[in-house]
C-alpha positions as CSV (number, residue, x, y, z in Angstrom):
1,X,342.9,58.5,147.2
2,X,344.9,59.6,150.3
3,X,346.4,62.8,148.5
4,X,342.9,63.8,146.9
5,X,341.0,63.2,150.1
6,X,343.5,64.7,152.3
7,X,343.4,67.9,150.5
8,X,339.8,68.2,150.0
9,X,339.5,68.0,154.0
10,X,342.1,70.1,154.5
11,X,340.9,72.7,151.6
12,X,337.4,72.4,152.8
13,X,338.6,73.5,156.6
14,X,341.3,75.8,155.9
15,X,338.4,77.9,153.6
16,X,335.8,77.9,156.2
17,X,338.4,78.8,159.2
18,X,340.2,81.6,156.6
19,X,336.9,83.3,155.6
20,X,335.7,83.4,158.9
21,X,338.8,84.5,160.8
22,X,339.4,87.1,157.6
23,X,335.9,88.6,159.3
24,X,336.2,88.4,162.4
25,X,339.2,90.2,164.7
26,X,338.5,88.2,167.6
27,X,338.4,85.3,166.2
28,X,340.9,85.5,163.9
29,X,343.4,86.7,166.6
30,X,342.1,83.1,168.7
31,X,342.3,80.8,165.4
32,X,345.4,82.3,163.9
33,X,347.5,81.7,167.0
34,X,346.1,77.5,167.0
35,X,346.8,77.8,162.9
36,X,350.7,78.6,163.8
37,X,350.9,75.7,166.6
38,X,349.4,73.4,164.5
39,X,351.7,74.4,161.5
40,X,354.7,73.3,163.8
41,X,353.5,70.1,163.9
42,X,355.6,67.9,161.3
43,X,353.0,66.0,159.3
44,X,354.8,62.4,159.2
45,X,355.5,63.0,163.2
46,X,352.0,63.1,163.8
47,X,350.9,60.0,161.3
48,X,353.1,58.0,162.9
49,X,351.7,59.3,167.1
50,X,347.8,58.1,165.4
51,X,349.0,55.6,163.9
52,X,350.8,54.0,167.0
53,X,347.7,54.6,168.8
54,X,344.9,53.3,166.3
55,X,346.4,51.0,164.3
56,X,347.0,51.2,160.3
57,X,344.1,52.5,158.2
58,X,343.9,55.1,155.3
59,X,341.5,56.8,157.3
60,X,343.6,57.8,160.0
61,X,346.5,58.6,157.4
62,X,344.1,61.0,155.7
63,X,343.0,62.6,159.0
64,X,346.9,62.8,159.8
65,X,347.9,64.0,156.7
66,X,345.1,66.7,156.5
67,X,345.7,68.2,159.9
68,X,348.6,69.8,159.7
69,X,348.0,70.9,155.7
70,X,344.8,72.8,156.8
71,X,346.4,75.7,158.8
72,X,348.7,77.0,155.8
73,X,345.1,76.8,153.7
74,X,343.5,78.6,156.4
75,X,345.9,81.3,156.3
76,X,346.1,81.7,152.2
77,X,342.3,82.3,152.3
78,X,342.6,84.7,155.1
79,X,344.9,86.9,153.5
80,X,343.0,86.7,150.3
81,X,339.7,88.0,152.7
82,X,341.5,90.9,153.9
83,X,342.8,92.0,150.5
84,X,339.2,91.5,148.8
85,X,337.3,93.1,151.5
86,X,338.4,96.5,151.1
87,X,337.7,96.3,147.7
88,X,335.3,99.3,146.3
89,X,332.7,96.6,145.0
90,X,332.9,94.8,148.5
91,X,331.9,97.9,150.2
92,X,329.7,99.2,147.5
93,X,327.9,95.7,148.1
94,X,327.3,96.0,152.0
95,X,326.4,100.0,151.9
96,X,323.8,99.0,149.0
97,X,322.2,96.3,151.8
98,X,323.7,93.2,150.6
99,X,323.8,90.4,153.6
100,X,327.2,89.6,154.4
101,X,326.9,85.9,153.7
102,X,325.7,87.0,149.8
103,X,328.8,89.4,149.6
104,X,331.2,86.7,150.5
105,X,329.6,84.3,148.1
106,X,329.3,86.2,145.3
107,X,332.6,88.6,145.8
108,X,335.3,87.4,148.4
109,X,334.7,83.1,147.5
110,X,335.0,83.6,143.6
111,X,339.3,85.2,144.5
112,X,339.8,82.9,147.0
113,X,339.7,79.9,144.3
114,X,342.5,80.3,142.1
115,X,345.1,80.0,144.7
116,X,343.1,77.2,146.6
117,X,343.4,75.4,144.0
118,X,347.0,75.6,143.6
119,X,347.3,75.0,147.6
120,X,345.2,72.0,147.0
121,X,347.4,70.8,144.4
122,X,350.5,71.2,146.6
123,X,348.6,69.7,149.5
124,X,347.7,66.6,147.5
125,X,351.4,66.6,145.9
126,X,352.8,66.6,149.3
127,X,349.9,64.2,151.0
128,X,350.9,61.2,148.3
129,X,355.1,61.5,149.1
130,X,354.1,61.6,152.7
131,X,352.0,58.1,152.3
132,X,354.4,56.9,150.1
133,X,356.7,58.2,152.9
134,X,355.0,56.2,156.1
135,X,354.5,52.9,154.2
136,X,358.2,52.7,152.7
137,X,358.8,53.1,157.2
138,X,355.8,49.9,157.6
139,X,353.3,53.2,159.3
140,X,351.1,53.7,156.3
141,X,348.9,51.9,154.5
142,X,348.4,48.4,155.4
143,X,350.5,46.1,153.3
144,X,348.0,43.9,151.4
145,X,347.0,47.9,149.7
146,X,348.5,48.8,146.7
147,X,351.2,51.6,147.2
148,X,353.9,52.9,145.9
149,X,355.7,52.9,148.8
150,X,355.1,49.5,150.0
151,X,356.2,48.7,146.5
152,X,359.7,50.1,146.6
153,X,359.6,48.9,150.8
154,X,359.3,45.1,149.7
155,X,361.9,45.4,146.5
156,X,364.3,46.8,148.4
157,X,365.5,43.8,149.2
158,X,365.7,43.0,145.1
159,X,367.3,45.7,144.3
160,X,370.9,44.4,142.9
161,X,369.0,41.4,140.4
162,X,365.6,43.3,139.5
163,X,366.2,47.3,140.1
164,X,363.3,48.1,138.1
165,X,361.2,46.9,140.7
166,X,362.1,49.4,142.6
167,X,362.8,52.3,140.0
168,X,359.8,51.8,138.4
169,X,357.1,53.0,141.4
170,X,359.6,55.8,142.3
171,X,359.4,57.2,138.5
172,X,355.7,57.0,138.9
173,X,355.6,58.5,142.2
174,X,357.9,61.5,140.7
175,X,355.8,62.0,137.7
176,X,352.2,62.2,139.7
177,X,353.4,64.3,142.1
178,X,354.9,66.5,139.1
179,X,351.7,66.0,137.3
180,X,349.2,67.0,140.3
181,X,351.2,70.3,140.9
182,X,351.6,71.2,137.0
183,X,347.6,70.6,137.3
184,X,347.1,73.1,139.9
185,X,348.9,75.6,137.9
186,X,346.8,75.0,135.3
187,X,343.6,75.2,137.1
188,X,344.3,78.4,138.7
189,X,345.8,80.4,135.1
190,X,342.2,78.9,133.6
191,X,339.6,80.2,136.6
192,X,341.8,83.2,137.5
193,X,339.3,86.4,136.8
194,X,341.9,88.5,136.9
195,X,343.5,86.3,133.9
196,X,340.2,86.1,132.3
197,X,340.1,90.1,131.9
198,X,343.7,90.2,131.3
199,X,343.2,87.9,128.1
């Protein structure tokens, strides 16, 4: 839940701040520069700063989590904008009196999926090692909530009689995070138009 709601947050902001800013010069010029200070912001760092502060709670990790994740969205989307924009069909679209908000709908949104979704995947890959990260440390999830990390945190202590305890939650943790980023891949070869006329 933490990796699939952190990236829908931060996928959800990073497209709305990277269409806009791919749009707008002054505002991309403004938002780009708050993109690259947030992007120097080390994600478990800042968990740990809210979590000090407000106590333990997925919530928070999620907010945490998705924070620093959205500027690298942000800036995929934006450079997918200015590529698509000066497209023929973009332009033939505006000079033939097409709104902007139906052009960017129907032209610029439809290439800017494929490698969100593969961003989202990595986003979500990276949001569940980062959980699993802060609750090995005690910072993450509380400890009566089912987690790999609290799992191999409290059978650490076991590990010389009962190492499967702790090898077993780490294999799983390995093979989603495996699993969520071969499922990006997959996700962006199937909605791809440019792979769709290729094939």
């Amino acid at each position: 839940m933490v990796g699939l709601m952190s990236a829908a947050f931060a996928a959800l902001g990073g497209l709305l701040i990277g269409i806009i800013a791919g749009y707008n010069r002054p505002f991309d010029n403004i938002v780009m520069r708050v993109m690259d200070g947030l992007m120097s912001i080390p994600t478990i760092l800042l968990a740990i700063a809210l979590i000090s502060l407000t106590g333990p709670g997925i919530g928070i990790l999620i907010v945490a989590i998705a924070i620093p994740e959205t500027p690298a969205v942000a800036r995929l989307v934006r450079s997918v904008v200015l590529g698509v924009r000066e497209r023929p069909y973009v332009e033939a679209a505006l000079c033939g009196g097409a709104r902007l908000p139906k052009v960017i709908w129907r032209h610029i949104l439809p290439s800017t999926i494929p490698p969100l979704m593969v961003q989202s995947a990595t986003v979500c890959a990276s949001a569940i090692l980062t959980e699993a990260g802060l609750s090995f440390l005690g910072v993450g999830v509380p400890p009566e909530i089912p987690s790999w990390g609290n799992m191999i945190a409290s059978s650490r202590l076991y590990l010389a009689i009962a190492p499967l305890t702790i090898f077993a939650p780490g294999i799983c943790l390995a093979v989603t995070v495996l699993a969520v980023n071969l499922l990006g891949d997959g996700l962006r070869d199937l909605f791809d138009p440019h792979a769709k006329r290729r094939r």
